[in-house]
BAVOVEX-324540 format. One record per residue (C-alpha): x, y negated, z negated; residue in three letters. Coordinates in steps of 0.1 Angstrom, whole numbers, plus 5000, padded with zeros to 4 digits. Each point is the difference from the previous one (the first is absolute). Layout:
XYZala
...
% end
This chain:
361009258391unk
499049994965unk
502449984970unk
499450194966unk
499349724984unk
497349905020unk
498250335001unk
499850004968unk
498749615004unk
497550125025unk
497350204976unk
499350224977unk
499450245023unk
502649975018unk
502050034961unk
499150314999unk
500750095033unk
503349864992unk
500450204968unk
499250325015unk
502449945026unk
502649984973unk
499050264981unk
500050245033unk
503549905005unk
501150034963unk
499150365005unk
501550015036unk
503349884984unk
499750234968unk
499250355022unk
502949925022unk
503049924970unk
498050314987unk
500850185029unk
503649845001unk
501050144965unk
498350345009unk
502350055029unk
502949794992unk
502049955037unk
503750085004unk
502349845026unk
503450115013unk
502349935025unk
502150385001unk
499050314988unk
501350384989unk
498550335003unk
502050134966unk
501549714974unk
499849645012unk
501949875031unk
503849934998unk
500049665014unk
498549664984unk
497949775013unk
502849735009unk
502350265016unk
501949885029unk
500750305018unk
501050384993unk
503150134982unk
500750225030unk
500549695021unk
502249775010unk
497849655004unk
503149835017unk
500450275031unk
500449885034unk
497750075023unk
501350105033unk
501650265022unk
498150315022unk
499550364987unk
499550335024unk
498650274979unk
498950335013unk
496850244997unk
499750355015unk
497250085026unk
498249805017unk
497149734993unk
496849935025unk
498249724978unk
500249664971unk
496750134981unk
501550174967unk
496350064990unk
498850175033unk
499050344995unk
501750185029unk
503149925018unk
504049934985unk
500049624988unk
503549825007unk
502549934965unk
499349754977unk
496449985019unk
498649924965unk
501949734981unk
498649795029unk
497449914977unk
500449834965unk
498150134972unk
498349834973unk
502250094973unk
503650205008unk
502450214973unk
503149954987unk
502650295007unk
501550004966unk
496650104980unk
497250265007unk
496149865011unk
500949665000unk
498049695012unk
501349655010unk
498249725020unk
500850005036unk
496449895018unk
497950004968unk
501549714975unk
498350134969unk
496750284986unk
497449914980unk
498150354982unk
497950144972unk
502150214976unk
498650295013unk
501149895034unk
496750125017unk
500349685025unk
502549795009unk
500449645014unk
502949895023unk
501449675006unk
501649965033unk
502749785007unk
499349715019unk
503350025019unk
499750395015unk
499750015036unk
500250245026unk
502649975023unk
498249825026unk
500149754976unk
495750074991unk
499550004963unk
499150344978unk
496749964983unk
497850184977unk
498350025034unk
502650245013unk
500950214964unk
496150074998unk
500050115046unk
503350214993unk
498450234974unk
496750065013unk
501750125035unk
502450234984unk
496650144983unk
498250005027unk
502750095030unk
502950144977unk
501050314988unk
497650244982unk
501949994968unk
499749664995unk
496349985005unk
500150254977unk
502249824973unk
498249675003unk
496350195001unk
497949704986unk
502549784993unk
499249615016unk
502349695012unk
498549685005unk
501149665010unk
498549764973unk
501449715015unk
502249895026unk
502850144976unk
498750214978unk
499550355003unk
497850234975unk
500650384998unk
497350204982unk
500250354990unk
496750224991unk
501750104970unk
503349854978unk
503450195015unk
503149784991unk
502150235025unk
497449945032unk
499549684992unk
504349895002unk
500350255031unk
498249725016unk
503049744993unk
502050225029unk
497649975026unk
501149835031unk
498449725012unk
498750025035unk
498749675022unk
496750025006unk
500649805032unk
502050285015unk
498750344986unk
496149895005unk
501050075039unk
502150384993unk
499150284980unk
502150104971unk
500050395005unk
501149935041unk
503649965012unk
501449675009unk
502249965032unk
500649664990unk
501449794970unk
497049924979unk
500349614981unk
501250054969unk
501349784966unk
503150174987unk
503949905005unk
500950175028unk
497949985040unk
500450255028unk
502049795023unk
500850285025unk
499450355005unk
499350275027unk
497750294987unk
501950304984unk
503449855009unk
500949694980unk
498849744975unk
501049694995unk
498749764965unk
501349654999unk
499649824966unk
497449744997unk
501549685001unk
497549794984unk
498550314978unk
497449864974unk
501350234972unk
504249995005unk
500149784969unk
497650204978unk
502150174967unk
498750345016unk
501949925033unk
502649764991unk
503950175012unk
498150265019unk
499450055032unk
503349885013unk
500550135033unk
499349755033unk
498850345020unk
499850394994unk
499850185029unk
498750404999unk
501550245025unk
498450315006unk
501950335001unk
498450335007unk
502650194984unk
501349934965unk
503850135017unk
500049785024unk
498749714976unk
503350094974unk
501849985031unk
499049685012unk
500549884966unk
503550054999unk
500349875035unk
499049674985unk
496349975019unk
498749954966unk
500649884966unk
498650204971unk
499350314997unk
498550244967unk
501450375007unk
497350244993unk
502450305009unk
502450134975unk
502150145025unk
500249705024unk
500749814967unk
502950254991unk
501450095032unk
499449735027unk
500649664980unk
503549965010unk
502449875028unk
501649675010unk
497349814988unk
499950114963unk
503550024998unk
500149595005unk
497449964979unk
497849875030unk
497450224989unk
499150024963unk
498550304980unk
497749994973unk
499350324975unk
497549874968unk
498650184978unk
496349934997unk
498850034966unk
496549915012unk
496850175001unk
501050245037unk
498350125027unk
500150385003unk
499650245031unk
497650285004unk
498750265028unk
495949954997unk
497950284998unk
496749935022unk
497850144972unk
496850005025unk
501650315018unk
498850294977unk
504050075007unk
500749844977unk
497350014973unk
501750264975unk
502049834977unk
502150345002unk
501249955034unk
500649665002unk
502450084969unk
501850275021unk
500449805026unk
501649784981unk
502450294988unk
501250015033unk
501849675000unk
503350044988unk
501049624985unk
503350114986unk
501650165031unk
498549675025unk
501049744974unk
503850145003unk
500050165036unk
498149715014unk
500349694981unk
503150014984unk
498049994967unk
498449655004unk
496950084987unk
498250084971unk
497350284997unk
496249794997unk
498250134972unk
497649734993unk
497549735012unk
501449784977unk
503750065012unk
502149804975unk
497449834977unk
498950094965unk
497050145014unk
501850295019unk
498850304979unk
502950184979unk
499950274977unk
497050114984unk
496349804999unk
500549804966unk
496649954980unk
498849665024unk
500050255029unk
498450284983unk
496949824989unk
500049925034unk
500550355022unk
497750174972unk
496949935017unk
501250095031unk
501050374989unk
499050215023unk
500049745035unk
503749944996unk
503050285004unk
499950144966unk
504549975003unk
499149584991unk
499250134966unk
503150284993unk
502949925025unk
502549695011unk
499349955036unk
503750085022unk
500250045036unk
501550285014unk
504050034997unk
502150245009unk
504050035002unk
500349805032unk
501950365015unk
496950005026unk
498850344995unk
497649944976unk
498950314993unk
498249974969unk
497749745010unk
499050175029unk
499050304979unk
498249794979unk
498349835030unk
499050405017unk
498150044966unk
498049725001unk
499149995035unk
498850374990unk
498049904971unk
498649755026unk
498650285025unk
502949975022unk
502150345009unk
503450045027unk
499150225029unk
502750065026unk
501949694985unk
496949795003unk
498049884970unk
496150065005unk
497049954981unk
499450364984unk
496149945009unk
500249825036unk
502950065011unk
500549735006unk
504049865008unk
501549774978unk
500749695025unk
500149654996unk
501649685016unk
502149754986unk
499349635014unk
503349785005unk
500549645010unk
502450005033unk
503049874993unk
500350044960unk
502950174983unk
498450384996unk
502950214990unk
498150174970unk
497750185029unk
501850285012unk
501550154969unk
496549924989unk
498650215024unk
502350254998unk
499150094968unk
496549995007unk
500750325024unk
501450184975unk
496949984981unk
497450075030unk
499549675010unk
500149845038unk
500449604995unk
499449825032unk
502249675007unk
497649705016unk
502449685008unk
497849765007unk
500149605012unk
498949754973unk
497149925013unk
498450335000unk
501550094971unk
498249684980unk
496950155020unk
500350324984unk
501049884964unk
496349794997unk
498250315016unk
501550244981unk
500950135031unk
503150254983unk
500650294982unk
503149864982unk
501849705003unk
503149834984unk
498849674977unk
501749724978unk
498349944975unk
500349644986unk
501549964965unk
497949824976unk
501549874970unk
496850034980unk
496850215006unk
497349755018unk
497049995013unk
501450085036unk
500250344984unk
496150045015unk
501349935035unk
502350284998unk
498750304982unk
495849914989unk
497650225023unk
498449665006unk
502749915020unk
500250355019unk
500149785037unk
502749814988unk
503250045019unk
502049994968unk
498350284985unk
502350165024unk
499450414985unk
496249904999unk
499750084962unk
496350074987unk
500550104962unk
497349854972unk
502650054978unk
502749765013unk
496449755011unk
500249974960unk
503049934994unk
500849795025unk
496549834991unk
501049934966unk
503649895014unk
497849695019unk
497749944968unk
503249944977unk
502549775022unk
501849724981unk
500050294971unk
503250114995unk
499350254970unk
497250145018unk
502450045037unk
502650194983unk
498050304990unk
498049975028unk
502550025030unk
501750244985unk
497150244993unk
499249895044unk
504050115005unk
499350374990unk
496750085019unk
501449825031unk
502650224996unk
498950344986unk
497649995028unk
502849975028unk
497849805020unk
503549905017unk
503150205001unk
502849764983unk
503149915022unk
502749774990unk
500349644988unk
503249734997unk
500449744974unk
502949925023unk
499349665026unk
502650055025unk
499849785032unk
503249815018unk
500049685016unk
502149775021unk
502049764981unk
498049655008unk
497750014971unk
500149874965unk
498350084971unk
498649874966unk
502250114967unk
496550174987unk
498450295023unk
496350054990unk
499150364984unk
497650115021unk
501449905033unk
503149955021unk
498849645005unk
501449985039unk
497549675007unk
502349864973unk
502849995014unk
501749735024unk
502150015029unk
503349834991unk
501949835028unk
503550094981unk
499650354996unk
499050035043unk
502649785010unk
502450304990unk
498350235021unk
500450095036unk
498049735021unk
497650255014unk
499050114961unk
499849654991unk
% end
């Protein structure tokens, strides 16, 4: 091979051959730092979705931890009903507890700040300002727990099966959007158009081996344990009985600062109890460890005995001053039922709050009156001049109340004959084209009986029903009781398959993009969008929620102005919520000085060896 020098030696042609070639890549060299200063490249190693991320770079591990626990000991934990597969992501059948932390994620949270992002399988991003693609760096140490590494090769498989096998909403979400590996680990995400919020949803996604899932489909039940990477494998199990997760000895990503004191436990075993009465029992009894009391009653009235009175067992009442999750009864807005606002507000008349919350639940709860349950966001008094300018153009799609009234649920004395309400409820229904013949409400053109059915989970704690209903006779109205298994009730939930049905809907501590998913009529097959909202009016909003994330001035105005149509419209009827965590455990566990905000941080805690030797040997 030739040398510079030599060409240039060689002839005058071949100079200027020679000088072309230089002045070719003289250009090359100036178009690409051009195009290096015209889209200057960021890189990061954690990221927020509001503010910047809590921890540094260096950090060793989270405050919430305790990097010196032991790791040790064996957990039984309990879950009610019953379980037939190990595929969380399968679109029919009841998949088994903790079915999907088998899989690590690229990035994972921190329970102490909202819409974080630290490394766990990715090291470290590279992106544009704009964020319209992204480039991840995979650690050269992840593995699956086979020991096979995880590759760009696998990140790049995993999303293009969920879009092409997994739920509708996700295909839905991700319309357009592309992962590629680049190299052996390097993956590229691309999205048709710059969306900061789309573009970090990605960070959660669960990594999938190729070598396993190329062979199963994603939306299809799995009788078996699938491979997976995270800390814990399905040692043993016996379908919709028992599950047993022993920790991964030799797990890649124990030492990680994301990991590190977590994850403590030598095996968690999950027991399956098809009645939550039995389960409390059984907890007492010692057959299992740890238990979070979603009863106010059982909390008030059974939590006592031999065992409590020697502190054997241990109760825990915290107040939560997080973002909470708030229960509702979903209207199925598909049924022309339910499509007058009118009714669905009458309806709502009929449940009594005051007189439950003390006959029922020894006042335990508090009455839900927002989608932004304990978060500046939650709408309160009246629309300030933010919201305004942005209900105005909206006037006329949106319950003209947004504009003039503060938004309160029904209350009423709590003496249980709520007479006034019920008045109030007779009118509206009236106004509605519904009139009481014989003690029966009927439509005043079809005759049509008032009738509907109200879709229950077998097994869950339903004691709000029958006063419920009872009050709903008074007023006309039959309401059916359908106790169903879990498995046909998940059925009916994604077909819509219901004319109301009792919801939790999650707590978000700001408004995000996952706001789509819930209430946009794009998303009208997703399973989340439980009441099957269809309003252009809250498409806008929730629209211009997604086109203004990592805004905090912009949020404010914006979720509020969300809280009063989602709520003026009663979509939902409000039931209760607790800022109260209130579970009881046996006394073999110890726990870090700092408990993380958003979380009761159980796969923090150790066994400790001191605190069972006191016990009884069998509750050891």
């Amino acid at each position: 091979m030739l040398c510079w020098a030599q060409v240039v030696l060689y002839s005058t042609a071949g100079a200027y051959r020679l000088m072309s070639v230089r002045i070719f890549a003289a250009l090359v060299l100036s178009a690409l730092s051009f195009g290096l200063r015209a889209e200057a490249l960021n890189e990061s190693y954690a990221f927020a979705l509001l503010g910047e991320p809590k921890y540094a770079t260096d950090f060793s591990h989270f405050d919430y931890v305790n990097p010196a626990a032991p790791k040790g000991g064996d957990v039984r934990l309990a879950a009610i009903g019953t379980y037939d597969n190990f595929n969380r992501f399968a679109t029919r059948g009841v998949p088994g507890e903790r079915t999907m932390e088998l899989y690590d994620t690229l990035f994972t949270n921190s329970d102490d700040e909202p819409g974080s992002y630290y490394p766990l399988i990715a090291e470290s991003a590279r992106f544009p300002a704009d964020m319209r693609w992204m480039e991840l760096d995979i650690n050269a140490r992840a593995r699956f727990q086979d020991g096979s590494p995880i590759t760009a090769a696998d990140v790049a498989f995993t999303f293009n099966k969920f879009m092409t096998e997994g739920v509708p909403q996700f295909r839905s979400y991700y319309k357009g959007v592309t992962v590629k590996a680049i190299s052996r680990l390097t993956v590229r995400i691309e999205l048709p158009k710059a969306n900061r919020e789309q573009i970090l949803s990605l960070l959660s996604l669960r990594v999938l081996p190729e070598s396993f899932w190329k062979n199963h489909k994603l939306n299809e039940p799995l009788s078996t344990p699938p491979l997976a990477s995270g800390p814990y494998k399905i040692a043993d199990y016996r379908l919709g009985q028992y599950i047993t997760y022993q920790r991964v000895r030799d797990y890649w990503a124990a030492n990680l600062p994301v990991n590190r004191g977590r994850y403590n436990f030598d095996s968690i075993r999950y027991d399956y109890y098809l009645d939550d009465k039995v389960s409390l029992e059984a907890f007492k009894a010692g057959a299992y460890d740890f238990r979070i009391e979603p009863s106010p009653k059982s909390w008030a009235t059974q939590y006592q005995g031999g065992n409590f009175a020697r502190n054997y067992i241990i109760k825990q009442d915290e107040t939560n001053q997080a973002a909470q999750n708030t229960r509702w009864l979903a209207f199925n807005l598909q049924k022309s039922l339910f499509a007058d606002r009118r009714v669905r507000e009458a309806i709502g008349l009929a449940f009594d709050f005051n007189w439950m919350n003390k006959a029922l639940y020894y006042n335990a709860y508090q009455r839900a009156d927002s989608y932004f349950q304990n978060t500046a966001y939650a709408a309160r008094g009246y629309p300030d001049a933010a919201e305004l300018a942005l209900l105005a153009p909206l006037k006329g799609q949106i319950p003209p109340e947004v504009f003039t009234s503060i938004y309160q649920p029904p209350s009423s004395d709590g003496s249980g004959n709520d007479r006034q309400n019920l008045l109030k409820a007779t009118q509206l229904l009236k106004e509605a084209g519904w009139v009481v013949k014989n003690q029966k409400l009927v439509n005043a053109k079809t005759g049509q009986p008032f009738t509907f059915e109200l879709m229950l989970l077998s097994g869950s704690n339903f004691q709000y029903v029958l006063p419920f209903r009872h009050n709903l006779k008074r007023l006309g109205i039959e309401m059916q009781i359908r106790e169903i298994d879990a498995s046909q009730y998940t059925r009916r939930m994604r077909e819509r398959d219901f004319d109301m049905m009792s919801t939790v809907y999650m707590a978000m501590p700001f408004p995000s993009a996952d706001l789509q998913i819930l209430w946009d009529s794009q998303y009208i097959d997703s399973s989340y969008n439980t009441a099957g909202v269809k309003d252009p009016a809250v498409d806008s909003l929730v629209r211009q929620i997604a086109a203004h994330q990592g805004d905090e001035k912009a949020l404010l105005p914006l979720g509020r102005a969300l809280d009063r149509v989602l709520t003026w419209n009663n979509y939902m009827l409000p039931m209760w919520y607790s800022n109260h965590d209130r579970y009881a455990y046996w006394d073999k566990f110890s726990t870090p000085p700092i408990r993380p905000a958003y979380a009761i941080g159980f796969d923090n805690w150790w066994y400790d060896v001191n605190k069972a030797a006191r016990l009884p040997a069998q509750r050891q």
